[in-house]
N, C-alpha and C positions, 0 to 999 in steps of 0.2 A: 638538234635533237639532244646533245649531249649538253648543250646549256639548260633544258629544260630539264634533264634528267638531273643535272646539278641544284637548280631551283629545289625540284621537288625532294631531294633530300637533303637538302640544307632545312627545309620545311619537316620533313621529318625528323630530321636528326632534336631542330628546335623541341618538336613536342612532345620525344621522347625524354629531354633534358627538364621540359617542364612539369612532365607527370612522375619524373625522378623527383625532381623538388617538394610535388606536394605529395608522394609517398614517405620522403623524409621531413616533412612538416608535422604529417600524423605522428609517424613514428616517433618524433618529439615529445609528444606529450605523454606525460610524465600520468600513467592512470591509478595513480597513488596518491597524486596533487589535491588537495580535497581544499587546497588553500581558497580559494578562489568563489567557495560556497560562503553567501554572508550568514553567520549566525546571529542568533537575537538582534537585529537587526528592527528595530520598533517602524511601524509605517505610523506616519506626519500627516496621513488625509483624513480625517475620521467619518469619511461617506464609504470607504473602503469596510468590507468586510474582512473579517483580522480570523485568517487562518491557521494555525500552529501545527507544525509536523514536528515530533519529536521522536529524534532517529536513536535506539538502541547499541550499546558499546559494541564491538568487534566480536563474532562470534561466528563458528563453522569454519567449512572451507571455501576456499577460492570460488566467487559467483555464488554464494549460498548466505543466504541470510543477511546482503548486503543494505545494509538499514539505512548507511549516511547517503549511500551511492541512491536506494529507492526513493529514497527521503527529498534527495536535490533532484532526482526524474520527476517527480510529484511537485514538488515546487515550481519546476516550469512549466510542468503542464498545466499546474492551476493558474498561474501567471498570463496564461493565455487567453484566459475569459474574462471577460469585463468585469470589474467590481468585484476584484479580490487583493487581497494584500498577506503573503506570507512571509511568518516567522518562521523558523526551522533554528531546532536545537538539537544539540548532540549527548552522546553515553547515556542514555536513559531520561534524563531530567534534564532542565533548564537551567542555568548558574543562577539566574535572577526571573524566578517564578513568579515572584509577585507581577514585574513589569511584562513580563513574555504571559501569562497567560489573563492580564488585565482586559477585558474587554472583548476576549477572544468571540467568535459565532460559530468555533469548530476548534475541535483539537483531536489531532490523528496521532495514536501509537503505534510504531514500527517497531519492534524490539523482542527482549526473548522475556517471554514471561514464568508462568510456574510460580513455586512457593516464592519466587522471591522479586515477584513482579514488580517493578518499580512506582504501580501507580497503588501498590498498599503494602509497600514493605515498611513503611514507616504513619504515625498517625497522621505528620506534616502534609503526607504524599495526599495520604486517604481524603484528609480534610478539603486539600487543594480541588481534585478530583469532582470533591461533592459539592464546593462551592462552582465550581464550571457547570456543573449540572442542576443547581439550582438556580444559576444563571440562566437554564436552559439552551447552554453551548450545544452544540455538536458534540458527538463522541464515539470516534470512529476506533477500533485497533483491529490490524492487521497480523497475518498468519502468527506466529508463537503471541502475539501481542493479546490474542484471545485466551490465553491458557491464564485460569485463576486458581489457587488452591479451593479445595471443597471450602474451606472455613469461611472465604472472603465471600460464600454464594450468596447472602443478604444482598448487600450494595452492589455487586458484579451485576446480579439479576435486575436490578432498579434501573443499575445504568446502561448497563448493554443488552438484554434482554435473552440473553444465553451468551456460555461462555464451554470452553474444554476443560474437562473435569478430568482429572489423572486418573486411571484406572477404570473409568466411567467410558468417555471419549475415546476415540483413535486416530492416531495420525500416520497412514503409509503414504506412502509414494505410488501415486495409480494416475492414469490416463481419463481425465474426465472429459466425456461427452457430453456436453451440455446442448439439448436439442429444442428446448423451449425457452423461452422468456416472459413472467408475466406483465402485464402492462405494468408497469410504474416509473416516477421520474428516474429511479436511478439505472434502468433500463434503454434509457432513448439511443437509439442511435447503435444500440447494439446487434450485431447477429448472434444467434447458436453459432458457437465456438469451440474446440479441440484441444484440449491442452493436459499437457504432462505436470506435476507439482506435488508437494507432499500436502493434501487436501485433508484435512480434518475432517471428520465427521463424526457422529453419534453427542452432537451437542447439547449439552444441557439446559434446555430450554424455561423459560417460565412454565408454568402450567397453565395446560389447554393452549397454550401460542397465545397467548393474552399478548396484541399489541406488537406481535411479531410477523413480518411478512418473509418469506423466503423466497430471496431473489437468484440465486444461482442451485440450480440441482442436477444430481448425477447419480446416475447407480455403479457404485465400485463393486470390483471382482470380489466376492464370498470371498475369498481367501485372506482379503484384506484385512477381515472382522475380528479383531485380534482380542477384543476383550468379551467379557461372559456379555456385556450388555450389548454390544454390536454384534454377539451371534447370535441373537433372540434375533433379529430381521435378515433373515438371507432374502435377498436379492430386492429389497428396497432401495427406493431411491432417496440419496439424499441431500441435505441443507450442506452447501458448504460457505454461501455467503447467503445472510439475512440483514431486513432493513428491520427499525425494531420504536417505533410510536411509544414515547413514553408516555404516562399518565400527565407527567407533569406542563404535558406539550413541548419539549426536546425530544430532538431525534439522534438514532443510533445506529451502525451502523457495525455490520463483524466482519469479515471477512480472513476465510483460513486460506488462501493461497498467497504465491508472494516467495515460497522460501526458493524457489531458482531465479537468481536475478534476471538473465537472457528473457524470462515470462514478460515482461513491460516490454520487451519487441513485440508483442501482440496486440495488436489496434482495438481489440473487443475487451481482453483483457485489461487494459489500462485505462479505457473509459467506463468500465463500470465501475471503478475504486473512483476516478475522478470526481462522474457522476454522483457517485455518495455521497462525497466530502463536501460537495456542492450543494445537493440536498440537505448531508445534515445541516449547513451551514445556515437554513432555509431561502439559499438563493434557489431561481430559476434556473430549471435543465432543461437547454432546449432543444424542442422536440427530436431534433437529428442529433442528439447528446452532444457533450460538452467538444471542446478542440485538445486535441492531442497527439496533435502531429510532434514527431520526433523523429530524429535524426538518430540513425543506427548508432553511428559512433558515440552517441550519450551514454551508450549500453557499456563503454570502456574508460570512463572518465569517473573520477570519485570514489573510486574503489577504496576497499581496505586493505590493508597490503598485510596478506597473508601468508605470505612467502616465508619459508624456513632460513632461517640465519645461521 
């Protein structure tokens, strides 16, 4: 009896020493390491469709607005599905645009936008932009990535098919119920979802929704409606991501969530960005949507270290 009792905790003792080790395995990694993400990194298959994520400089606080950290979540999720090949660039822009956005079939921004949005603060940018889209790229941006100055509303409108308008727009922090879904590819595989974020809305859309479909909707709290034009509709529901058919035959794609990083622990949440980028990219969404299986602890790796010094 007592050799057995000795066994069995020599056996315990083992795996508790072993679950010691890979607690301090995790705790090693360094969630500031961003080293380890490849940037501009050109794919060498040209049957690969060539996706580009370009992740926005450091901004906000800790888990808010984390662009390089969504940017490498998104990379591996699209890495997952067959016939894709991603670039990912960092600080707004690409060091070597001509090569990184050469031949792109999508290009996704992550980043803070407003007057000083990086895809038209300069003509270089704007030109760039308009040549992917006469390419008829993809052209996805995410949560502040959709915010344009009113002036840039020409091309904004062309290319993404509504945009956040300062003073126009509103961006709180609210609880969206999303209780429907309509058919579309960038839909599959989704359920109605729950989720907290700072959601955009009252977006300025083309007129009459020319070419725009609205794939996520919510009704926020009245109280939210902070500008004169979002209190002209109390208790509508509304657009917080849209799919967007250009004329030119590219597609487009907005989407205003995104600013709490922990949001990509959400299965429904992250395939419908996936989803997008995939459609804009005109690959195939299949029907049970894309793969996006993830491992929690990705949610702590890549970070931007926003730590006071």
């Amino acid at each position: 009896m007592k050799a057995r009792a000795f066994v069995w905790g020599a056996a315990l003792a083992a795996c508790a020493g072993l679950a010691a080790l890979a607690v301090a395995a995790v705790a090693d990694v360094d969630p500031y390491d961003q080293s380890g993400v490849p940037l501009e990194k050109q794919p060498t298959d040209p049957s690969l469709a060539k996706i580009v994520l370009v992740a926005g400089h450091k901004s906000h606080g800790p888990r808010e607005h984390e662009f390089f950290a969504g940017c490498a979540i998104l990379k591996k999720l699209l890495e997952e599905n067959p016939g894709v090949a991603v670039v990912m660039a960092r600080d707004d822009w690409p060091k070597n645009p001509a090569e990184t956005f050469k031949d792109a079939k999508a290009v996704v921004l992550y980043m803070d936008g407003g007057d000083h949005h990086p895809a038209i603060n300069s003509r270089e940018h704007e030109d760039a932009i308009q040549k992917l889209i006469d390419a008829k790229a993809g052209f996805c941006c995410l949560h502040y990535g959709v915010e344009y100055p009113k002036a840039a509303a020409d091309p904004v409108l062309n290319w993404l098919g509504g945009y956040y308008e300062t003073g126009y727009s509103i961006n709180p922090t609210w609880t969206a119920e999303i209780k429907s879904l309509p058919d579309h590819p960038i839909t599959h595989g989704v359920k109605p979802f729950t989720i907290k974020d700072e959601w955009y809305y009252n977006i300025r859309f083309n007129p009459d929704m020319k070419g725009v479909t609205p794939i996520l909707k919510a009704t926020p709290p009245d109280g939210t409606r902070g500008t004169p034009a979002a209190k002209e509709h109390p208790g509508r529901e509304e657009i917080m991501a849209w799919a967007f058919d250009r004329a030119d035959g590219g597609r487009s794609f907005g989407f205003t969530g995104g600013h709490y990083h922990d949001n990509w622990g959400n299965e429904d949440f992250r395939r419908v960005v996936v989803n997008a980028i995939l459609w804009s990219a005109k690959l195939e969404v299949p029907k049970e949507g894309a793969k996006v299986d993830l491992d929690p602890a990705e949610l702590n790796r890549n970070l931007d270290d926003k730590r006071k010094k």
